[in-house]
Biopython code that builds the backbone (N, CA, C, O; Angstrom):
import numpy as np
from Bio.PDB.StructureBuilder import StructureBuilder

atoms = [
    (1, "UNK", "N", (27.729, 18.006, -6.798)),
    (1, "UNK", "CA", (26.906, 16.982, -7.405)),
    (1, "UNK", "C", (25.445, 17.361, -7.209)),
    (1, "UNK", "O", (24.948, 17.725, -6.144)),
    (2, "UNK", "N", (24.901, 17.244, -8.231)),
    (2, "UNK", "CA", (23.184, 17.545, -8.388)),
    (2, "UNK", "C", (22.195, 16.034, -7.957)),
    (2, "UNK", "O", (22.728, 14.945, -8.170)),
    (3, "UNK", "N", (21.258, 16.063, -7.562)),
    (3, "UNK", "CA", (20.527, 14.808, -8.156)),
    (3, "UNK", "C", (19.367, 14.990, -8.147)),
    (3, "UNK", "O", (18.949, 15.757, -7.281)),
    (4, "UNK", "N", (18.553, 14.473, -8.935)),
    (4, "UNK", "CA", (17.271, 14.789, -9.649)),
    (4, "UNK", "C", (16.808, 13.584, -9.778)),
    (4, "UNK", "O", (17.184, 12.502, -10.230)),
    (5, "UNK", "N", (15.414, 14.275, -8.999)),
    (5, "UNK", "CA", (14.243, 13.074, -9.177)),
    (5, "UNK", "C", (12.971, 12.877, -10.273)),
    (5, "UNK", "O", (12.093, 13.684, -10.578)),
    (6, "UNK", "N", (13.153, 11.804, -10.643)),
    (6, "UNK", "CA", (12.556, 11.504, -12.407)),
    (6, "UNK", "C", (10.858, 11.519, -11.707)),
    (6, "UNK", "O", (10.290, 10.461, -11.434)),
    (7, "UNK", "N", (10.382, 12.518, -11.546)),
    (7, "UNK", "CA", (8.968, 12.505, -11.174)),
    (7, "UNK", "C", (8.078, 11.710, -11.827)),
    (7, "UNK", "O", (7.093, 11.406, -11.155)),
    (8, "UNK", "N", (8.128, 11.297, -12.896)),
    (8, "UNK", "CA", (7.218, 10.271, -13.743)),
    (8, "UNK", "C", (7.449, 8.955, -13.843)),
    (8, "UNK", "O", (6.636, 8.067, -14.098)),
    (9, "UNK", "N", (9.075, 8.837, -13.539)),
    (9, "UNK", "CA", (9.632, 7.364, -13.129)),
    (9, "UNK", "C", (8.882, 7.351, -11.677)),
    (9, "UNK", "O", (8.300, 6.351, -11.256)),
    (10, "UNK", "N", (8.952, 8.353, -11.097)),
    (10, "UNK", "CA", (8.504, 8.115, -9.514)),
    (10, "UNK", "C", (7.328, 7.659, -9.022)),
    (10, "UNK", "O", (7.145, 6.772, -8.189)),
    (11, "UNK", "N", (6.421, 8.439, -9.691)),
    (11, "UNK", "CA", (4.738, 8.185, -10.649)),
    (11, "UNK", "C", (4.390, 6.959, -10.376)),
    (11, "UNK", "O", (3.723, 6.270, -9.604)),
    (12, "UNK", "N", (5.299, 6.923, -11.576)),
    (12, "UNK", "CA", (4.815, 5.140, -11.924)),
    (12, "UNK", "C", (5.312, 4.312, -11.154)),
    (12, "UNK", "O", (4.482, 3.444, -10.883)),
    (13, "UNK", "N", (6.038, 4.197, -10.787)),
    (13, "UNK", "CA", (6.645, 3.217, -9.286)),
    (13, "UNK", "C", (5.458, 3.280, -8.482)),
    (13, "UNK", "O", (4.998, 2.227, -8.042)),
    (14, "UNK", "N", (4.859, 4.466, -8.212)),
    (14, "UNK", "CA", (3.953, 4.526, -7.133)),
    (14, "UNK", "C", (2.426, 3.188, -8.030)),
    (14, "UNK", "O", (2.051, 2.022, -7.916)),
    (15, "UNK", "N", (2.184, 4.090, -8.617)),
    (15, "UNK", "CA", (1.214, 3.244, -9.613)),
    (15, "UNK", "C", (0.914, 2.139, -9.198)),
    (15, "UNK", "O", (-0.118, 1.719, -8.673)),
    (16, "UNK", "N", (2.682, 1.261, -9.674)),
    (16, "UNK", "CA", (3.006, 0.226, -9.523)),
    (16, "UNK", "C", (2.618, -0.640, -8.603)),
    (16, "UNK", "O", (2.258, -1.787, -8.870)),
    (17, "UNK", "N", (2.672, -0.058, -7.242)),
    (17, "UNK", "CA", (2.978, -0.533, -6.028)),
    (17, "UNK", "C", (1.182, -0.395, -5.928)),
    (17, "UNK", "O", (0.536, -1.347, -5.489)),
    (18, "UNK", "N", (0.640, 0.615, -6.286)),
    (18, "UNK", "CA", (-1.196, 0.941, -5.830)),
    (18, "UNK", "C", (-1.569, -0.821, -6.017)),
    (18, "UNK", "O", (-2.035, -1.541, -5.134)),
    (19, "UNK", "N", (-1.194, -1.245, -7.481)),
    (19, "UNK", "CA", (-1.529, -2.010, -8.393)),
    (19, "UNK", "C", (-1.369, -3.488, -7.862)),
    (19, "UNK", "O", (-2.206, -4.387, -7.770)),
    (20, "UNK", "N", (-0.167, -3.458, -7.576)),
    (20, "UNK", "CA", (0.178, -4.634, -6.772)),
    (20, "UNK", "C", (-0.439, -4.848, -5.532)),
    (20, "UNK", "O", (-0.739, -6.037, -5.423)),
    (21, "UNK", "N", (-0.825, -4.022, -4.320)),
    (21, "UNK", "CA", (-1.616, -4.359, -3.203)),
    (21, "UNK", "C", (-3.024, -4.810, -3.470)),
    (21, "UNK", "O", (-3.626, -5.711, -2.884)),
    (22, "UNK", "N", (-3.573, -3.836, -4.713)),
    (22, "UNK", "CA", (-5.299, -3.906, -5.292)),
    (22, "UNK", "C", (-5.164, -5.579, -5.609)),
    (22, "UNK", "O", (-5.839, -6.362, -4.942)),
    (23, "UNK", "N", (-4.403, -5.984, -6.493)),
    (23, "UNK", "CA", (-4.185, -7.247, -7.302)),
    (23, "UNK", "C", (-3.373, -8.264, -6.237)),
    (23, "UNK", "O", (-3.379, -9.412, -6.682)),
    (24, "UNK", "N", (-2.904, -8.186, -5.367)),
    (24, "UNK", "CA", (-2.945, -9.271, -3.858)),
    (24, "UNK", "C", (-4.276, -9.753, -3.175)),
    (24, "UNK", "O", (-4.713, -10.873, -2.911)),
    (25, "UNK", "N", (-4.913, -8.049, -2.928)),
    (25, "UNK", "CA", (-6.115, -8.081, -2.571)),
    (25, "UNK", "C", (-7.592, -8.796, -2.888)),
    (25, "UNK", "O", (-8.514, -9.148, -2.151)),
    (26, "UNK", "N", (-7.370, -8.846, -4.412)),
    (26, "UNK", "CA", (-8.487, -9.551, -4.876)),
    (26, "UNK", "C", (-7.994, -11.155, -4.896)),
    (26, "UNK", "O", (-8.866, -12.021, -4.953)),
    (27, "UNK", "N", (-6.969, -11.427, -4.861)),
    (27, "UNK", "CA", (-6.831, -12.949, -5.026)),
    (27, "UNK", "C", (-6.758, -13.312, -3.897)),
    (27, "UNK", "O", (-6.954, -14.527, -3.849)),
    (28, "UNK", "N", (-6.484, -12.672, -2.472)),
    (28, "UNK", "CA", (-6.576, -12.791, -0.865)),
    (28, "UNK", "C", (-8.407, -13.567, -0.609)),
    (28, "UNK", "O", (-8.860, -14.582, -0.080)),
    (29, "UNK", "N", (-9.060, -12.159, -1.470)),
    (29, "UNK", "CA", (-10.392, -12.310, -1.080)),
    (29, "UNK", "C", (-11.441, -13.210, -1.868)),
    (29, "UNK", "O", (-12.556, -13.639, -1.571)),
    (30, "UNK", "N", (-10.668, -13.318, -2.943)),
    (30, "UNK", "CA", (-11.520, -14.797, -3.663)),
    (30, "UNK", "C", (-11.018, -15.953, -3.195)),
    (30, "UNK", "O", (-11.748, -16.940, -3.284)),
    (31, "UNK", "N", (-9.764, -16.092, -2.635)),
    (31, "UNK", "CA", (-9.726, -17.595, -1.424)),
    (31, "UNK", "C", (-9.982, -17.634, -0.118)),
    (31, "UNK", "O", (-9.739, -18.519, 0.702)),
    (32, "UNK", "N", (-10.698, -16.184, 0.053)),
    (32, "UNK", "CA", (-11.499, -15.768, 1.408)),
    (32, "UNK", "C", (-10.794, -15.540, 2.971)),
    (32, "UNK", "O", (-11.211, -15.859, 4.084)),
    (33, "UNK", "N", (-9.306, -14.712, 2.455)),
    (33, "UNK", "CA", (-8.727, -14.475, 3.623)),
    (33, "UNK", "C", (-8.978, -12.934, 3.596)),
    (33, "UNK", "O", (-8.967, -12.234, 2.584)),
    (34, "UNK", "N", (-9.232, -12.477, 5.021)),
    (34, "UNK", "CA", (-9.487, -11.314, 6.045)),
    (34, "UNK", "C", (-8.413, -10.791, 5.886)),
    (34, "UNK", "O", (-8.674, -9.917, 5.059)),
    (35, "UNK", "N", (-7.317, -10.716, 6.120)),
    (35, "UNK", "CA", (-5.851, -9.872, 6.302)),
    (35, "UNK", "C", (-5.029, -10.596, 5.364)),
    (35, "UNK", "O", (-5.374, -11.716, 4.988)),
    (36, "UNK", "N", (-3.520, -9.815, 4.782)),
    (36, "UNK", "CA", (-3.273, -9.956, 4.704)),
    (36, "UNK", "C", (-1.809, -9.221, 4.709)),
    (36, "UNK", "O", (-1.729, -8.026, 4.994)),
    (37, "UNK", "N", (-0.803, -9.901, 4.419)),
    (37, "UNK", "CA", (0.695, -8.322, 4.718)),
    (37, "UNK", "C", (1.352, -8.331, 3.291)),
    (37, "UNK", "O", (1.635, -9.322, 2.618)),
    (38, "UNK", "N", (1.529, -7.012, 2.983)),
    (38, "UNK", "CA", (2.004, -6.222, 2.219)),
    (38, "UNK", "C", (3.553, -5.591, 2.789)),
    (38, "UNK", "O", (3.900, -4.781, 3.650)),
    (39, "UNK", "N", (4.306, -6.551, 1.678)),
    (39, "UNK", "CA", (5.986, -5.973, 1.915)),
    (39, "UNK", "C", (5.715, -5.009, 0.939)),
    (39, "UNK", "O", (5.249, -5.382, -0.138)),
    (40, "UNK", "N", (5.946, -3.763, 1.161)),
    (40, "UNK", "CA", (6.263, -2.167, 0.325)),
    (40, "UNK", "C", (8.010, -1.907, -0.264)),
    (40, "UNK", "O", (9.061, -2.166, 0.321)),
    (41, "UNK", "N", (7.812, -1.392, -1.426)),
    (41, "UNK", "CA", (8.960, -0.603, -1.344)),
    (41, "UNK", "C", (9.267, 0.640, -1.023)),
    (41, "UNK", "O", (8.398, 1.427, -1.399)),
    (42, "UNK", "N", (10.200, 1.152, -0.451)),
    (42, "UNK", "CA", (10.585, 2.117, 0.690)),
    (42, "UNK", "C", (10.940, 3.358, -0.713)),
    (42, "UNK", "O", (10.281, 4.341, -1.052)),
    (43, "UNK", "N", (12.074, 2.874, -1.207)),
    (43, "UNK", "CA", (12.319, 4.245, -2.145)),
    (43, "UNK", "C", (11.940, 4.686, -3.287)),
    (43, "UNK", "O", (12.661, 4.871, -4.268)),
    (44, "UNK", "N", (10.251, 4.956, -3.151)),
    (44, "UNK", "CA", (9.260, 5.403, -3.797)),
    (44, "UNK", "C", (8.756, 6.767, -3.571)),
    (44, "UNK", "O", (7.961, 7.528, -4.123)),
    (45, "UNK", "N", (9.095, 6.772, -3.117)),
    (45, "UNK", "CA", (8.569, 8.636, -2.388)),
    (45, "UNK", "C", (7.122, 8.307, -1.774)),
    (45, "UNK", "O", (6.522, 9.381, -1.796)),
    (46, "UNK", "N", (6.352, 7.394, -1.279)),
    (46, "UNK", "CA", (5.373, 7.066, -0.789)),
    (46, "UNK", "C", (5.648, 6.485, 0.122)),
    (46, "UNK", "O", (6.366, 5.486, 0.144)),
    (47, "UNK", "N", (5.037, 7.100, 1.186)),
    (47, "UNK", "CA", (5.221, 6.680, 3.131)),
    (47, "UNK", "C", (3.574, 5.639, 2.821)),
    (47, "UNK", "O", (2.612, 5.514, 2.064)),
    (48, "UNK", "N", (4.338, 5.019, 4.277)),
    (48, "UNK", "CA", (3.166, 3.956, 4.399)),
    (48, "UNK", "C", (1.797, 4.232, 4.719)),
    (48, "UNK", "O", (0.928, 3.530, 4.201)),
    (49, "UNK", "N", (1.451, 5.264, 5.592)),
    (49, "UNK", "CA", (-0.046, 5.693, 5.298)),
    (49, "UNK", "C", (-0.532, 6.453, 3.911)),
    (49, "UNK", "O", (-1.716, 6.520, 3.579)),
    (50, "UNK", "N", (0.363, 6.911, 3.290)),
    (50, "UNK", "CA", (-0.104, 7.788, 1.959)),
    (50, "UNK", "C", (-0.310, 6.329, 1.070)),
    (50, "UNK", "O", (-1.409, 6.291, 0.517)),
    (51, "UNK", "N", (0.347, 5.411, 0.893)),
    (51, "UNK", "CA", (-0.053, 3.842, 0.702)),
    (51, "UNK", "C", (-1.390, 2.895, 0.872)),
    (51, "UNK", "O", (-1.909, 2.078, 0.111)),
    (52, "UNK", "N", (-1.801, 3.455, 2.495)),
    (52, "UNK", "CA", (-2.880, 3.515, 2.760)),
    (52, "UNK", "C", (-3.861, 3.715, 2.611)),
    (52, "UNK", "O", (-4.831, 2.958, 2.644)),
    (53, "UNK", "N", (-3.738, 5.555, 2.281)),
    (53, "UNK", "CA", (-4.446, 6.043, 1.638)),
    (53, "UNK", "C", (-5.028, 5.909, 0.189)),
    (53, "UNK", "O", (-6.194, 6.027, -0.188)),
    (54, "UNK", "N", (-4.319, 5.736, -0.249)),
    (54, "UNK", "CA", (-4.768, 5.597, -1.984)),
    (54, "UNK", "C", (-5.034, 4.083, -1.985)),
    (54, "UNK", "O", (-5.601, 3.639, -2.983)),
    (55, "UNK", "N", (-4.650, 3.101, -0.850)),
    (55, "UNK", "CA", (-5.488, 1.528, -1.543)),
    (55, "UNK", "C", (-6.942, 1.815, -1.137)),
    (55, "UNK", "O", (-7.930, 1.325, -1.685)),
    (56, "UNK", "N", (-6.942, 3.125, 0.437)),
    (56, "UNK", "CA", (-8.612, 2.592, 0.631)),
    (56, "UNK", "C", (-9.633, 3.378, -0.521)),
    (56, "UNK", "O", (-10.793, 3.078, -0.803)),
    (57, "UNK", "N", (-8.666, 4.646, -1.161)),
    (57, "UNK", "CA", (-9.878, 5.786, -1.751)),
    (57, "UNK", "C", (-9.825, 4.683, -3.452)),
    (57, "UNK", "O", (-10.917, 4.664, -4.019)),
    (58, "UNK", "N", (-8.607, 3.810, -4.216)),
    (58, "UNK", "CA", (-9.062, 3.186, -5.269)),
    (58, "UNK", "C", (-10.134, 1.641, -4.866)),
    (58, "UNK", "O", (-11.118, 1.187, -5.451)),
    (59, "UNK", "N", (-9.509, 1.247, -3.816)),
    (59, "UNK", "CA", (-11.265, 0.663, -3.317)),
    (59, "UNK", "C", (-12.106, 0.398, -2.470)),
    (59, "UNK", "O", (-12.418, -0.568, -1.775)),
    (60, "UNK", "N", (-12.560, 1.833, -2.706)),
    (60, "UNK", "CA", (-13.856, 2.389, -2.181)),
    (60, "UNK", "C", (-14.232, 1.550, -0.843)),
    (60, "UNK", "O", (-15.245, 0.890, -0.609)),
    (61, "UNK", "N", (-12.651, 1.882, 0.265)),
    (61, "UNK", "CA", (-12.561, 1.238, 1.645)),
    (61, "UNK", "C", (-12.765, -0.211, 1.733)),
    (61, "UNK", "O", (-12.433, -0.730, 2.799)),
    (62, "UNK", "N", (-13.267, -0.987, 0.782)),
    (62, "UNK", "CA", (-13.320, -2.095, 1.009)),
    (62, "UNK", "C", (-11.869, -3.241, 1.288)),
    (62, "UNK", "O", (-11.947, -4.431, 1.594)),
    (63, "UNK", "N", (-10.563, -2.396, 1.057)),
    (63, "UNK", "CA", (-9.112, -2.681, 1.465)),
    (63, "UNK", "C", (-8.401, -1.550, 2.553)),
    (63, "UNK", "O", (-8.348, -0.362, 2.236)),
    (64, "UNK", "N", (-8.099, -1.824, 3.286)),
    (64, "UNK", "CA", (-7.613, -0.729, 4.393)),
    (64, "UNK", "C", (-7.045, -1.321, 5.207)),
    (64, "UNK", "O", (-6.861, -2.537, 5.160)),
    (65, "UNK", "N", (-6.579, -0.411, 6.296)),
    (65, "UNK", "CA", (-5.293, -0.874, 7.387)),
    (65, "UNK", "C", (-5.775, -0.581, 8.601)),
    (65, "UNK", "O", (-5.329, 0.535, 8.867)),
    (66, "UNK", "N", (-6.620, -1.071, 9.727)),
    (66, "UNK", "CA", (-7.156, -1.231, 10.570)),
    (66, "UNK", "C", (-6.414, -0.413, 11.615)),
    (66, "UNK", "O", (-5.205, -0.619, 11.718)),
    (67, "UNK", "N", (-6.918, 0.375, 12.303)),
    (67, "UNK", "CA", (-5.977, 1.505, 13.327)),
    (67, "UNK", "C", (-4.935, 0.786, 14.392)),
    (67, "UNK", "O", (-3.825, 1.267, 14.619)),
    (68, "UNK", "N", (-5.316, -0.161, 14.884)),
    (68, "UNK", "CA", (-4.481, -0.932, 15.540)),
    (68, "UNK", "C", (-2.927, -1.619, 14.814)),
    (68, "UNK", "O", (-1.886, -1.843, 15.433)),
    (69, "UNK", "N", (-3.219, -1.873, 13.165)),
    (69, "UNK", "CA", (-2.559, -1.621, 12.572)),
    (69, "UNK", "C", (-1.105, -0.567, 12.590)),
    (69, "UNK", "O", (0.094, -0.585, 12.867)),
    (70, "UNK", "N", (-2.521, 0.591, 11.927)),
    (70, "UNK", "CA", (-1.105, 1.926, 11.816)),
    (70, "UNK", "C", (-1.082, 2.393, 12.746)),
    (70, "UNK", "O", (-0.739, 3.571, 12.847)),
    (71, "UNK", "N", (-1.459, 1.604, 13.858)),
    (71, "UNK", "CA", (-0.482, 2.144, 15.343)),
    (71, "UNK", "C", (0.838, 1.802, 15.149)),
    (71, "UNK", "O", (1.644, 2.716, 15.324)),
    (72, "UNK", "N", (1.273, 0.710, 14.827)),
    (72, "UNK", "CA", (2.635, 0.314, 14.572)),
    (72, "UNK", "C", (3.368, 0.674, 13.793)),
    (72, "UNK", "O", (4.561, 0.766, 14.084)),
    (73, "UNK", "N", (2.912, 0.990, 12.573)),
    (73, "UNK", "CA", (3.416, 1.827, 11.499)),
    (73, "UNK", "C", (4.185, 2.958, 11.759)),
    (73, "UNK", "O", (3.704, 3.900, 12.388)),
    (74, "UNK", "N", (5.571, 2.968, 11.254)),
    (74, "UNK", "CA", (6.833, 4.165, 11.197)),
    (74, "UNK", "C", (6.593, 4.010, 9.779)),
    (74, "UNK", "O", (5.983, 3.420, 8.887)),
    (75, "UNK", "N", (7.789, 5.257, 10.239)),
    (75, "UNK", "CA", (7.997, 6.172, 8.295)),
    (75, "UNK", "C", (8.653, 5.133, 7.490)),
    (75, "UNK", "O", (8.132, 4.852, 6.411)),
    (76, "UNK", "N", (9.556, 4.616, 7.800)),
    (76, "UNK", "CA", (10.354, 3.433, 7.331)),
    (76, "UNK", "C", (9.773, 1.538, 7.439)),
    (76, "UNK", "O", (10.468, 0.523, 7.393)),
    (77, "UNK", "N", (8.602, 1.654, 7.556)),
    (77, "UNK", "CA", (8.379, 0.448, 7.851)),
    (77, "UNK", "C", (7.967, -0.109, 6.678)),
    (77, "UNK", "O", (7.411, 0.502, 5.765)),
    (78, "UNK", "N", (8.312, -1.583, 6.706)),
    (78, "UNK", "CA", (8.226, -2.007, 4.656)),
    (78, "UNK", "C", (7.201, -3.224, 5.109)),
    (78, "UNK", "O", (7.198, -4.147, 4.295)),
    (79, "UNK", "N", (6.405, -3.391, 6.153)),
    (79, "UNK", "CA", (5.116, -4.313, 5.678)),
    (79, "UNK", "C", (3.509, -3.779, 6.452)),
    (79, "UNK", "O", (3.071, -3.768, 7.602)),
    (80, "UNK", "N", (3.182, -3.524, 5.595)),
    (80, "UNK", "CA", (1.543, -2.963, 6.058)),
    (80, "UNK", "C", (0.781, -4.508, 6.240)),
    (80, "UNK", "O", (0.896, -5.409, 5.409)),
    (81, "UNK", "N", (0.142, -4.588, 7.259)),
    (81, "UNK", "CA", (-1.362, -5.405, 7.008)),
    (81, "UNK", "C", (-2.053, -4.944, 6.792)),
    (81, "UNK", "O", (-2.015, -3.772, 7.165)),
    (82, "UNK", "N", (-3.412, -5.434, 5.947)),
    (82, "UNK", "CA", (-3.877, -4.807, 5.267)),
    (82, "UNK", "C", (-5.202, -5.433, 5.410)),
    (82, "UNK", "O", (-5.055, -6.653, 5.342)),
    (83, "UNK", "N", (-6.698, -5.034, 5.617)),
    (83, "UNK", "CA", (-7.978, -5.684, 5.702)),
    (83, "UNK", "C", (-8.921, -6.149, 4.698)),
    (83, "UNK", "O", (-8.902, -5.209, 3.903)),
    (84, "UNK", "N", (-9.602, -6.870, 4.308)),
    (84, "UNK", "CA", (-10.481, -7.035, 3.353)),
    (84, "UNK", "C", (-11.797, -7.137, 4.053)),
    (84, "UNK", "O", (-12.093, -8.035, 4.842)),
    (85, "UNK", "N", (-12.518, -6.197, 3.717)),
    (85, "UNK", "CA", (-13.813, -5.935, 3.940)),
    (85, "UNK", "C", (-14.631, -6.932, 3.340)),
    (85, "UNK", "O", (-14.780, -6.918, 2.118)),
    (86, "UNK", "N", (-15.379, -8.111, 4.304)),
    (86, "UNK", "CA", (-16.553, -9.320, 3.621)),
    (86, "UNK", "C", (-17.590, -8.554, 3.278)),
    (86, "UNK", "O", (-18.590, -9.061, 2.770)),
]
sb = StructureBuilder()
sb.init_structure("model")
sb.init_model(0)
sb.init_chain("A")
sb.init_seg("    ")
for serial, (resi, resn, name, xyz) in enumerate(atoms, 1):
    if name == "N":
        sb.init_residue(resn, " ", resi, " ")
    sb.init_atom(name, np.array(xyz, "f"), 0.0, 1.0, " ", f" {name:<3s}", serial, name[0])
structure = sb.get_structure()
């Protein structure tokens, strides 16, 4: 048995998921909450700091995961907190 991964289905799942934390984020911070947690999906091909990564570089750090944070953070872990920069 073969199995093959649809790299552009995979893509976009990821996308998906960028999209959904950015768009939590702004409605977190226009009712003016500091943190908030992010349930992830796991079988995306995106680990939770690479998650990380791409919410703080699409905005421009003003969303990120505080080190005390991804101290806790495993490979398998499905909820990030997540910061909003005032």
């Amino acid at each position: 048995m073969e199995i093959r991964v649809n790299k552009e289905a995979q893509e976009k799942q990821q996308r998906e998921e960028l999209n959904r934390v950015i768009v939590r984020a702004k409605t977190y911070a226009n009712a003016g909450v500091e943190y908030f947690d992010f349930k992830r999906q796991i079988a995306i091909g995106l680990s939770p700091y690479e998650l990380i990564q791409r919410v703080e570089k699409e905005t421009n750090g003003t969303v990120f995961c505080e080190e005390r944070f991804k101290a806790s953070l495993q490979k398998f872990c499905n909820t990030i907190t997540f910061t909003i920069k005032k």
